[in-house]
Backbone as CSV, one residue per row, in Angstrom:
resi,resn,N_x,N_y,N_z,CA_x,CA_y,CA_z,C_x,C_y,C_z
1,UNK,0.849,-1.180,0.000,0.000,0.000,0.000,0.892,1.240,0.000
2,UNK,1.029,1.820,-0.937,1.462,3.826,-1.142,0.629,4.543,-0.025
3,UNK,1.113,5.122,1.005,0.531,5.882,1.413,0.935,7.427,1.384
4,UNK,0.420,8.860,1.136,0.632,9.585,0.697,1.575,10.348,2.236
5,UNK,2.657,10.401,2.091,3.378,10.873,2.891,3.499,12.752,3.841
6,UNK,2.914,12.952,2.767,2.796,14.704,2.894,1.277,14.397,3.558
7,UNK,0.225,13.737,3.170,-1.187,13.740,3.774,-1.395,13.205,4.770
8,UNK,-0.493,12.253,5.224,-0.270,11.414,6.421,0.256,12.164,7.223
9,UNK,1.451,13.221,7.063,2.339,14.267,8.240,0.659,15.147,8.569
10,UNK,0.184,15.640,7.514,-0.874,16.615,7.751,-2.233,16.087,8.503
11,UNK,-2.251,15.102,8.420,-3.377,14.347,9.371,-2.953,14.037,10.829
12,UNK,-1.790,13.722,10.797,-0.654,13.798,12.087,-0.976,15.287,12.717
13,UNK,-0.661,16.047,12.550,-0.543,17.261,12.693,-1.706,18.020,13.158
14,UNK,-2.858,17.591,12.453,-4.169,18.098,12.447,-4.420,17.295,14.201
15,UNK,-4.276,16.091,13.619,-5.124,15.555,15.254,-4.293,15.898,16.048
16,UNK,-2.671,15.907,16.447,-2.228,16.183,17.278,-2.313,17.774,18.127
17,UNK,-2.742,18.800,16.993,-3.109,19.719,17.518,-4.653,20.437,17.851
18,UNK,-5.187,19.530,17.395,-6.753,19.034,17.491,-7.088,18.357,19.444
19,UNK,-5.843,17.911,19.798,-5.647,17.718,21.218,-5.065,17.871,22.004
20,UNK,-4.589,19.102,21.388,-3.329,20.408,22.289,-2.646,19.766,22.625
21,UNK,-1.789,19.111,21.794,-0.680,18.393,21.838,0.445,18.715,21.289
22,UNK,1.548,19.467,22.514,2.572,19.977,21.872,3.365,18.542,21.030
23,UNK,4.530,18.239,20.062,5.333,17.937,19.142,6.165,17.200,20.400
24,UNK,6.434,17.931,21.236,7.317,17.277,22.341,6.348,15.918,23.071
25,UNK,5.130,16.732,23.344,4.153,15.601,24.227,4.009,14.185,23.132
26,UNK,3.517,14.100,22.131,3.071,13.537,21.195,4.752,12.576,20.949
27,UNK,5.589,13.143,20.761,6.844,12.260,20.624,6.827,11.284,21.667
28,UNK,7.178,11.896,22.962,6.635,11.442,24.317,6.071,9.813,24.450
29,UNK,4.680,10.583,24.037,3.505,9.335,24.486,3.664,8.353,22.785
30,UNK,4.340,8.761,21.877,4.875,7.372,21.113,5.978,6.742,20.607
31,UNK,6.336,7.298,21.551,8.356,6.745,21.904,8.738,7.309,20.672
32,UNK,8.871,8.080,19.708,9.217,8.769,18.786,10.438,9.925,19.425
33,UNK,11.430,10.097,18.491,12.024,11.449,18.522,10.909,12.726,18.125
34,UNK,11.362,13.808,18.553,10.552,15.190,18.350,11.285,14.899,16.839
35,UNK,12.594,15.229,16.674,12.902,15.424,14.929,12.003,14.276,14.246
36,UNK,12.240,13.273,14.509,11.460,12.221,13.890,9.688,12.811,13.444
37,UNK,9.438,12.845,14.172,8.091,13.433,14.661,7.865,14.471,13.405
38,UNK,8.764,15.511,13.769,8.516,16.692,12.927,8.895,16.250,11.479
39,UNK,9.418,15.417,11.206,9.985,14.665,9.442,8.614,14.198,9.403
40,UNK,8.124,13.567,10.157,6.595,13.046,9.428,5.644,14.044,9.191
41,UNK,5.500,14.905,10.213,4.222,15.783,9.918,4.595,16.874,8.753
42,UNK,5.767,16.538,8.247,5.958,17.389,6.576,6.295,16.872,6.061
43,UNK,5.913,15.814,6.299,6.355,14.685,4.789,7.589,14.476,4.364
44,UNK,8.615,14.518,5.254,9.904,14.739,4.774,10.270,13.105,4.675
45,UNK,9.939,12.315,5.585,10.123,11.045,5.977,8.991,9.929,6.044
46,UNK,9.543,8.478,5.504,8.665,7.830,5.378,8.751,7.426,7.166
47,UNK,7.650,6.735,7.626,7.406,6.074,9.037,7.258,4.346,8.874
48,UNK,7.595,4.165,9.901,7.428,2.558,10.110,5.987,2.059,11.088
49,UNK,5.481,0.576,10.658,4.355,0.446,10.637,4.145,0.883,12.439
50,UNK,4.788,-0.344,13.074,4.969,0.013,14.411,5.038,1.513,15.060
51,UNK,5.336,2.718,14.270,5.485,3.572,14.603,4.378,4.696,14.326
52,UNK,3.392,4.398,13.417,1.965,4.743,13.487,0.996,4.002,14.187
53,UNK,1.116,2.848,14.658,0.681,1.961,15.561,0.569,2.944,16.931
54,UNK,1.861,3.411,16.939,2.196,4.023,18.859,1.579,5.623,18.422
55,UNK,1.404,5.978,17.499,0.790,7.070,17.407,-0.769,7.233,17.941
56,UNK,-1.128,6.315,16.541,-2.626,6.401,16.374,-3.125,5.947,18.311
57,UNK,-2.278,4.945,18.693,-2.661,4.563,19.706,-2.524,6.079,21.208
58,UNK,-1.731,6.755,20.457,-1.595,8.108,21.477,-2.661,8.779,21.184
59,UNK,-3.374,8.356,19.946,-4.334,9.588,19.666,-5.571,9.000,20.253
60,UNK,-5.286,7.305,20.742,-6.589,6.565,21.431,-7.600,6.377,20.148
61,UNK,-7.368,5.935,18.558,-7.983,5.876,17.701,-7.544,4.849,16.879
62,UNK,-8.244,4.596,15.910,-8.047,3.129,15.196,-7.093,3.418,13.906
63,UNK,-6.276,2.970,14.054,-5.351,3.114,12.845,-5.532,3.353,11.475
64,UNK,-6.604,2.901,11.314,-7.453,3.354,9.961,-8.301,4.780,10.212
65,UNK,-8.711,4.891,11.341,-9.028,6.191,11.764,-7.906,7.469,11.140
66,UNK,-7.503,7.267,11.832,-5.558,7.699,11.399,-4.933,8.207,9.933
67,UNK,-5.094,6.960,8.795,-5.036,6.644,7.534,-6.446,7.311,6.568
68,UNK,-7.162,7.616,7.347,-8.304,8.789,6.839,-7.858,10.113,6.595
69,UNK,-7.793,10.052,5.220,-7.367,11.712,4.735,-8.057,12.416,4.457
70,UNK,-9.805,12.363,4.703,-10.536,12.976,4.518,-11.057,14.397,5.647
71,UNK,-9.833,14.970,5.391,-10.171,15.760,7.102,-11.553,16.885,6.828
């Protein structure tokens, strides 16, 4: 599966600040680096599966929830 990398940082981004979630907190609660972090939410970097797993799961939502680019 292609997933669109720039729409995926921006859906990142959206919910994380959708739950006043500073970049630092959000790294935090999914064992992520902040740089790491910030490469995804601009698309700079691809992510690993496990590592939207610990996201979506910070955001307390279903991974396909997540993979919804229909904001």
């Amino acid at each position: 599966m292609n997933i669109d990398l720039v729409k995926l940082g921006q859906k990142i981004k959206f919910e994380r600040i959708r739950r006043n979630l500073s970049q630092e907190e959000l790294a935090e609660l999914s064992s992520l680096s902040v740089h790491g972090l910030s490469n995804v939410e601009t698309g700079k970097t691809d992510i690993r599966y496990t590592n939207l797993l610990q996201i979506s799961k910070a955001f307390d939502m279903r991974l396909c929830e997540l993979l919804d680019f229909n904001l």
